[in-house]
Every structure is written in C-alpha cells, then in structure tokens.
C-alpha positions in Angstrom: 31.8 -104.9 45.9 35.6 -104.7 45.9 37.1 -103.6 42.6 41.1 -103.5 42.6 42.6 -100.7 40.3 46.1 -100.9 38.3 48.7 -99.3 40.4 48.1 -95.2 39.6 51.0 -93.1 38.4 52.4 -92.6 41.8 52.7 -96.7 41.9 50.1 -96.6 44.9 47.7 -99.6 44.7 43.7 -98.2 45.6 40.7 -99.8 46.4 37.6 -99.0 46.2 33.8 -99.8 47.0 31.0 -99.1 45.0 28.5 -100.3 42.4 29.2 -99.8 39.0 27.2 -99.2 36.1 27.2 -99.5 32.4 26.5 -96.4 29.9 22.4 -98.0 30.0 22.6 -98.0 33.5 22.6 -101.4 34.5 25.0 -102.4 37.7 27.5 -104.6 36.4 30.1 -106.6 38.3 33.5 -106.3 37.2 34.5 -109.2 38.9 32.4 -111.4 37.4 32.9 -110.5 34.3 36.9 -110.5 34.8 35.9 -114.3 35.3 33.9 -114.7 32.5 36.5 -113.2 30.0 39.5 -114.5 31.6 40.9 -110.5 31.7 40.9 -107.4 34.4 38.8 -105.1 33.6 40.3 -101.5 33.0 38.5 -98.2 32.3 39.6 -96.5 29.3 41.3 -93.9 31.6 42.4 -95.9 34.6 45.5 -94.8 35.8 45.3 -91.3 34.5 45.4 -88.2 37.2 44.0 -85.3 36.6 44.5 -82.1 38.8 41.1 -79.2 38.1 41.7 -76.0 39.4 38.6 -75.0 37.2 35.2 -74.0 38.5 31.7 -73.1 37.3 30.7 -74.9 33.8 33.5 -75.5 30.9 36.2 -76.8 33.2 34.3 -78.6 35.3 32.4 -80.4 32.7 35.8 -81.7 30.8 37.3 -82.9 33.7 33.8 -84.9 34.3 33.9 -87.0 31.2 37.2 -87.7 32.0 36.2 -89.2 35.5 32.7 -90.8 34.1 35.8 -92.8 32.0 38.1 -94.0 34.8 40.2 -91.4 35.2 41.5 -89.7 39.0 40.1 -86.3 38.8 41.5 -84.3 42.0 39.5 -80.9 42.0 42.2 -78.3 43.8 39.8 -75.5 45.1 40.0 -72.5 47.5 40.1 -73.5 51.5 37.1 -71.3 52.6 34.5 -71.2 49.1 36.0 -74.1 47.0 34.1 -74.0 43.4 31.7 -71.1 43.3 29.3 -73.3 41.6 28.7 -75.3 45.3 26.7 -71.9 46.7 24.3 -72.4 43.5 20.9 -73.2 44.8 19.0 -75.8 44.5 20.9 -77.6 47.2 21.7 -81.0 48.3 23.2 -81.7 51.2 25.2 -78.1 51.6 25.5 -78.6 47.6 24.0 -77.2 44.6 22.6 -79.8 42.4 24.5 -78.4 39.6 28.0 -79.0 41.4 26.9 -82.4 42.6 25.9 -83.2 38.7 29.6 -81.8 37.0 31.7 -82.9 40.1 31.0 -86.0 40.4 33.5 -89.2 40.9 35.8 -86.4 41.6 38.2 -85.8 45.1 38.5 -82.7 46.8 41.8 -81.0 48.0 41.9 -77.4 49.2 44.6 -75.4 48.8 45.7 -71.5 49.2 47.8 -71.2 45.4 48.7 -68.0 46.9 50.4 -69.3 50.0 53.8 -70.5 49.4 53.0 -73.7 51.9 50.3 -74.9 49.9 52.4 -74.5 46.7 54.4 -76.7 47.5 52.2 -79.0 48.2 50.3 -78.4 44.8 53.6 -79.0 43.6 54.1 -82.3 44.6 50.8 -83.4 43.5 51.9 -81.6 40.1 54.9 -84.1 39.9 52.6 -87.9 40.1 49.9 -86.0 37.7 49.0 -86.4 34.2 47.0 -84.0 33.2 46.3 -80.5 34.3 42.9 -78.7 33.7 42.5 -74.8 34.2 40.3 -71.8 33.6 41.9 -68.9 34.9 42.3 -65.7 32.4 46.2 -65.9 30.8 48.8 -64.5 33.4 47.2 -66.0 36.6 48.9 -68.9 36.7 52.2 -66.7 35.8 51.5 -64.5 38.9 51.1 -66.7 41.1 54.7 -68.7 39.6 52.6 -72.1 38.7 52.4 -71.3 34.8 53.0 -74.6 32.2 56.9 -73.6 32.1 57.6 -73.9 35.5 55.3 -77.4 36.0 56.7 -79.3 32.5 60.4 -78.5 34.6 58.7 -80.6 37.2 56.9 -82.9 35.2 57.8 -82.9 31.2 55.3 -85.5 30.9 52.8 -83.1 31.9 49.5 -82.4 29.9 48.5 -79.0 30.8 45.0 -77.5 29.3 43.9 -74.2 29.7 40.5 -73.0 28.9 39.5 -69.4 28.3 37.1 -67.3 26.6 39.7 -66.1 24.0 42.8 -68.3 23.9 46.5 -67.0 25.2 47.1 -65.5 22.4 45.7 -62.2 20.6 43.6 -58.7 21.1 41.3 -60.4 23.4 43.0 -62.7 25.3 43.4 -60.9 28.8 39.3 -59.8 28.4 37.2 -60.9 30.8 33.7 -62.8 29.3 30.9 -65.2 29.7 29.0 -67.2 27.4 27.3 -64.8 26.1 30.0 -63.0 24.4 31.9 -65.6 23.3 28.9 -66.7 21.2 28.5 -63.0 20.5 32.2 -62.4 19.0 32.1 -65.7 17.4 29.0 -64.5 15.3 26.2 -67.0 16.0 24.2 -64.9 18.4 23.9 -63.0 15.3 21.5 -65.7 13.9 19.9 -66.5 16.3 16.2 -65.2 16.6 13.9 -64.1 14.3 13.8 -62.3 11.2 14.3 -58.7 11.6 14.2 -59.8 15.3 16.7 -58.9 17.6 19.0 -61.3 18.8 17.8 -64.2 21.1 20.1 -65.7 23.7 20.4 -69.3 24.0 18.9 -71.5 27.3 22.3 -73.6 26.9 25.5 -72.5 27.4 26.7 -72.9 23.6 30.6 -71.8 24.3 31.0 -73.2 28.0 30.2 -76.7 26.7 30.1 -76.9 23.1 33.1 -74.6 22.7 35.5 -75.1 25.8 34.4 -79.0 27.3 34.3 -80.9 24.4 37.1 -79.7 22.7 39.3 -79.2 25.7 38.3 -83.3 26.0 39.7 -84.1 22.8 42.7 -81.9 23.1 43.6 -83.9 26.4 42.8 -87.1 24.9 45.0 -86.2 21.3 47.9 -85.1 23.9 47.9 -88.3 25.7 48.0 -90.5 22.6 51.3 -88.4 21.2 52.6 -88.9 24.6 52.5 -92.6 24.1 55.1 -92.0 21.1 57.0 -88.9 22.4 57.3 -89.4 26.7 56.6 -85.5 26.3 53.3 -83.4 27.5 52.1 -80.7 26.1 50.3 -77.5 26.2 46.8 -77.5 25.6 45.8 -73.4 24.6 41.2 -74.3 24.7 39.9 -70.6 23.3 35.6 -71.0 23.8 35.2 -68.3 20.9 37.5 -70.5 18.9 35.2 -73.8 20.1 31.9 -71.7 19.0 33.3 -70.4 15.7 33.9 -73.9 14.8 30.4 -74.7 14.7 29.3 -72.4 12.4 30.0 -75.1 9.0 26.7 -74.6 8.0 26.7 -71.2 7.3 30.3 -69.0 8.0 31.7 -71.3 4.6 28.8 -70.0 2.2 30.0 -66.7 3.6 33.7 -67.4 3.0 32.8 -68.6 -0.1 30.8 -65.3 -1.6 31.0 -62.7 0.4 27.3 -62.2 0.8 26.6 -61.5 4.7 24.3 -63.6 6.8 20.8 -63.0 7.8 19.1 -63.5 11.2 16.3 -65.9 10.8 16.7 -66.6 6.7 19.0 -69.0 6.8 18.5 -73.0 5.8 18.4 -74.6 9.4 17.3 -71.4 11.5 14.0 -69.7 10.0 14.4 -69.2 6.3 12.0 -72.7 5.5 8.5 -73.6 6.4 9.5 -77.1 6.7 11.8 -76.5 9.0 10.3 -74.4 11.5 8.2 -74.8 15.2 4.4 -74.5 14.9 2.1 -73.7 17.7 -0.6 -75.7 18.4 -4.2 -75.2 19.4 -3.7 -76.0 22.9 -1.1 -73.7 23.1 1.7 -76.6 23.3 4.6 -76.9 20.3 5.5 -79.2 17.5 8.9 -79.1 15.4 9.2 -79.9 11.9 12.2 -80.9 10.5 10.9 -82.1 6.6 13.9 -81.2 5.3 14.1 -84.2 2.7 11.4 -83.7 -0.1 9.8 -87.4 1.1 9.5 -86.2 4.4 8.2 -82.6 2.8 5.7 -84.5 0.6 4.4 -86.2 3.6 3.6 -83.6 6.2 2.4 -82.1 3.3 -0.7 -84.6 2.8 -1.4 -84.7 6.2 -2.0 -81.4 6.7 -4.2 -81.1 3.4 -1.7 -78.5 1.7 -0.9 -80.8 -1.0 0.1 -77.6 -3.7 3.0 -76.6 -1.1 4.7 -79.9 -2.0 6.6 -78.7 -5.2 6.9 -75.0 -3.1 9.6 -76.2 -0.3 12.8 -74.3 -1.5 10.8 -71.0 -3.2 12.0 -67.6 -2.1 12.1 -66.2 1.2 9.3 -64.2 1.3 7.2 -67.2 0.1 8.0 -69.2 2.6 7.2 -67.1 5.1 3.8 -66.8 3.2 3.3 -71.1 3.5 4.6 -70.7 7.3 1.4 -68.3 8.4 -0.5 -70.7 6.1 0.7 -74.3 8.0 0.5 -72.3 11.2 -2.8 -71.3 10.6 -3.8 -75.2 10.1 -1.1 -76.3 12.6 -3.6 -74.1 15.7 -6.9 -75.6 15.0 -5.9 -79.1 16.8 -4.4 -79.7 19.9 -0.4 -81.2 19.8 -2.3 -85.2 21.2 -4.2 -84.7 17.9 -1.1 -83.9 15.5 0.9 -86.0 17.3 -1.7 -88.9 17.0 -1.8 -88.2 13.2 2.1 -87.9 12.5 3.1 -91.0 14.2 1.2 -92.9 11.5 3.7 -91.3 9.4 7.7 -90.3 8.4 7.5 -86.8 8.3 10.1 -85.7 11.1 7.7 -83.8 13.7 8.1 -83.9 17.0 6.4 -82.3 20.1 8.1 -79.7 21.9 9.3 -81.4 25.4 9.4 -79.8 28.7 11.7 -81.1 31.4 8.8 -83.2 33.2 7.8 -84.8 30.0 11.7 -85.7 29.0 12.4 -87.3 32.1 9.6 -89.7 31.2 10.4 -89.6 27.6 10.6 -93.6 26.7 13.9 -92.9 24.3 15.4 -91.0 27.6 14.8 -93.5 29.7 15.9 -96.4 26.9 19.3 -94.4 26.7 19.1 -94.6 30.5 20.5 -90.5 30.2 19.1 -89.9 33.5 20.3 -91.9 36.1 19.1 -92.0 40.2 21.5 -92.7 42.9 21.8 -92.3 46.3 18.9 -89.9 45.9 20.2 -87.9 43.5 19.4 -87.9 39.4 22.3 -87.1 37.3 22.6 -86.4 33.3 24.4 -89.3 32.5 27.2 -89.8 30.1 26.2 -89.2 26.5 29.2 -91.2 25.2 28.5 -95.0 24.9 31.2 -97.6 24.7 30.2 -100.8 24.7 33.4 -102.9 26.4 34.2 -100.2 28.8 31.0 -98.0 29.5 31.2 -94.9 31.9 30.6 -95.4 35.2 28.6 -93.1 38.3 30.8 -94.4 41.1 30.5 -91.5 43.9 29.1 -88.4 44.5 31.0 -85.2 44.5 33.2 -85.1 46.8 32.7 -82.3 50.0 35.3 -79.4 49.8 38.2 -80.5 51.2 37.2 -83.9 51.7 40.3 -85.3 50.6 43.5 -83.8 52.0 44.4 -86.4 53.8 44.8 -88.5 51.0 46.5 -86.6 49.2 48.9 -84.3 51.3 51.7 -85.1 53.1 51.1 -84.6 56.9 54.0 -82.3 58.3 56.5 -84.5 60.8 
C-alpha cells in the first residue's frame, strides 16, 4: 500500500509503504476510504516534526504518542550508544523490547551535540522542526550553546519541551533523580503501603509516565493550538514531581483543607475500608474489591454471608480493619474459580488479580485490541481512541543511525 502524505514542514512531499491500522487493530486502507468519503485522509498530527533528544522512559513515551498520531518523530541520539534504553535486555534484533515498544514509528539520526559539525547540522534540522522534546537536567542544553534562546532565534515558531525531575526553576532543579524520588518528594510514596508499614514502591513508573509523558503531551499539544493564533512557539518547562503532585486530588486537598496529616494505609482508596481492599484466596491467587457504592457494598455483602457488615461500611478505622480479617478469613476457604464463579452472577465490583499471561488473553484486552503483533513483535498499543483518525503502528523503531541520510546534508 502507497499512502501519500501532505507536504511536511520543509515542503518535501514523502511516501511511504506500510499497512495501517485502526486504534482496534484492524488494517484499514486509506485509499479506499479517501474514495469512499470523497476526502484525503490526514492523521491528527501529519505534518508535525518533532526532534527527541530524550532517552530511557518519560521522553521517550511523549514523543511516542505523538508518532502513534501521525506526527515525524526524528530521535537525535549519541553516534556510538544512541538511547541507553537499546542495551536493555530482552532483546530483539540487537534491541531491547522496551526500546522497540517506546521508539517506534520513529527515525533515527546520530549526532555528536558536542562537536561543532554536528551542531550545525542539528541546527538545520532545528530550523524545518516543530517541536522539540528533551530530558537533560537544566544547563545542559546551555553548555553545550543549544538552549530554547538560541533555537526560538532560529526558529520563533519553535515548540520546545523540557522534561525533568524538578522543573528549571527552584531548590531542586539542578538535582539529579529517578522515579522514585520524584514520587518520594511529591508525597505519595508516603501512602503507599500498609498501615504502620513502611513505604512500598510502585511496579510502574508513577512520575516517568504519569507525571512527565502525559503532561509533557498536553503541554505540546496546548502550545501548538496557541501557535495556530500567535505564529509564536513556546517553552514548555515539564517538572515530574510537579506531574506526580498533581495526582494527589484525592487526598493532598482534605489536607489543604484541615491541616490533619495523612496516614499510610488509612486513607479512602488505599487501605482504610474493607470494601475496598485485595483479598487472598484459598488457592493462594487474589481478588479486588472495589464496593465502594453501598449497592455494590450490600451485594458482596450477601454473597459472602456477612449480611450485619452491610450497615458497617464507613465505621471507624480500627473496625474496619476488624471486618477486613473477618471477609479475609471467608474470602481463603475457596479458591479465586469459585469466587469468581459466584461474583459474576452479581454487581459487586470484584475482580481477579491478573498476571501478565492471563491479561494478554484477557477478552476485554484483546476487545480493546491493547496488544497488538507485528512483524513478530507485540507492542502496548495506544490507549487513546479516536474514532475518524485512529493511531496507527506503521514501523518498527528505527536502528541507531538508521536515518542520516535522510536527513543530513551530505558535505560537497
């Protein structure tokens, strides 16, 4: 299949070959459908480049959306290592699995930033760009003389986002962190765990998606649309503690609010109610209950013959933690097939705990069609569904380096 893209930024014309398909997965056929509707067919961010000199997770992961969506992602990495994340292992082809999963539908150009060659090089592909994603700590870019005030000279239309752990501004800005103390600062590895337990680190990284990607993302996408009305880029200042702090609305405002600290496993939605709390099960599997609502309370309830516990689901905390060794004391003596066989005759919220074999066969998984196979590999796909112009997985990630002679003048 042949699809032919809107001339890019540069005016250039592309095309390309590959099979596209829809947010569910299903190959579609743009020009077939062009046909049908009488229109070309545009992804939302065709005709949008977008130069990553970010590696690892937070970076990486933005500028992935943004090429699931249509846009030109050109990964600038480092001529002998590239991203760091490549050397991960499992491997594929040379390639961790992870890299081939955030990277691709992306190009690769390597360049030395410190070399004043390949600066300028980076510098012309800084002038035909739209956007800019980086992750370095604040002043990098400023050593190395390739900081937003020297590029929006080159190109004012320039979108330039930065993520860091801290922001450029404040105490903390030029510290050096990972996820785990940007969750730690931001105070929600503070609740998480048990009560009186210590602290339990999450299996996700909270800050490095949750608090840098996705709003990093949106910041591009807000800076494009007042480009539309101004012809001006701007800067983009992505702090991950910032993006974590955020999601606290559930319990910082209460906080705010009275001045009554937080407790580590007493609160609402994390270990302070029995009916909303994991339960082992004889068989030494999982369920989750989430019976938040008191019709949903009153239900699981009944089924697991504790009827007096119905008017009991907001009581003290000591209490509940009384009616959660109770219902975990019933919750053992059958196996999670048995519970599971019981509750799906009823709305109670409960839900088996899921490893990774069982989700990849999970029918709601594989309805959403959020794993996706091709050319041997399985990617996450994109969780953001639009119905006229889905995401796409177009091409792998691209080898380091792979792309220079598209992109780089070749000296005379």
């Amino acid at each position: 299949m042949v699809w032919q893209m809107p001339p890019s930024s540069n005016g250039s014309n592309k095309r390309f070959e590959f099979e596209v398909w829809d947010s569910w997965g299903h190959i579609i056929n743009p020009i077939n459908s062009m046909r049908k509707r009488g229109c070309t067919i545009t992804m939302p961010l065709q005709s949008i480049r977008v130069l990553d000199l970010s590696r690892l997770l937070p970076g990486p992961f933005c500028t992935m959306i943004l090429a699931d969506f249509g846009a030109e992602v050109i990964k600038i990495e480092e001529p002998e290592y590239g991203d760091y994340a490549r050397g991960y292992e499992p491997k594929v082809d040379h390639t961790s699995v992870m890299f081939h999963s955030l990277n691709r539908n992306k190009k690769s150009v390597a360049l030395n930033l410190k070399e004043e060659d390949d600066q300028q090089k980076f510098l012309e592909l800084v002038k035909e760009a739209d956007v800019l994603v980086e992750s370095f700590r604040p002043g990098v870019m400023e050593r190395l003389g390739l900081h937003y005030e020297v590029l929006k000279e080159i190109n004012p239309r320039l979108v330039y986002c930065a993520i860091t752990g801290y922001g450029q501004t404040g105490p903390y800005a030029h510290l050096p962190g990972h996820d785990i103390n940007y969750i730690s600062y931001a105070g929600l590895l503070h609740l998480m765990g048990e009560r009186e337990g210590k602290p339990i680190v999450p299996s996700v990284q909270v800050a490095d998606i949750g608090g840098g990607a996705y709003p990093a993302v949106v910041g591009i996408l807000l800076a494009l649309m007042e480009r539309e009305k101004s012809g001006q880029g701007q800067f983009v200042d992505i702090s991950m503690m910032d993006g974590v702090l955020c999601w606290l609305q559930a319990t910082l405002p209460n906080y705010l609010m009275t001045g009554e600290e937080v407790k580590r496993g007493e609160q609402m939605l994390s270990g302070g109610l029995a009916c909303y709390e994991v339960y082992q099960t004889k068989d030494g599997r999982w369920i989750s209950v989430g019976a938040l609502e008191p019709k949903f309370w009153k239900v699981f309830c009944e089924t697991i013959g504790k009827q007096e516990y119905m008017g009991k689901q907001f009581v003290p905390i000591d209490e509940q933690y009384r009616m959660k060794h109770e219902i975990q004391s019933i919750i053992f003596t059958k196996t999670l097939d048995e519970w599971m066989e019981l509750f799906k005759k009823v709305e109670a919220c409960v839900s088996p705990v899921l490893s990774f074999s069982e989700l990849e066969k999970n029918p709601q998984v594989q309805s959403r069609k959020m794993i996706q196979e091709k050319q041997n590999l399985k990617y996450i796909s994109n969780p953001i569904k639009l119905s006229r112009t889905p995401g796409a997985i177009q091409s792998r990630a691209p080898k380091l380096g792979e792309h220079n002679d598209v992109f780089l003048k070749k000296e005379e």
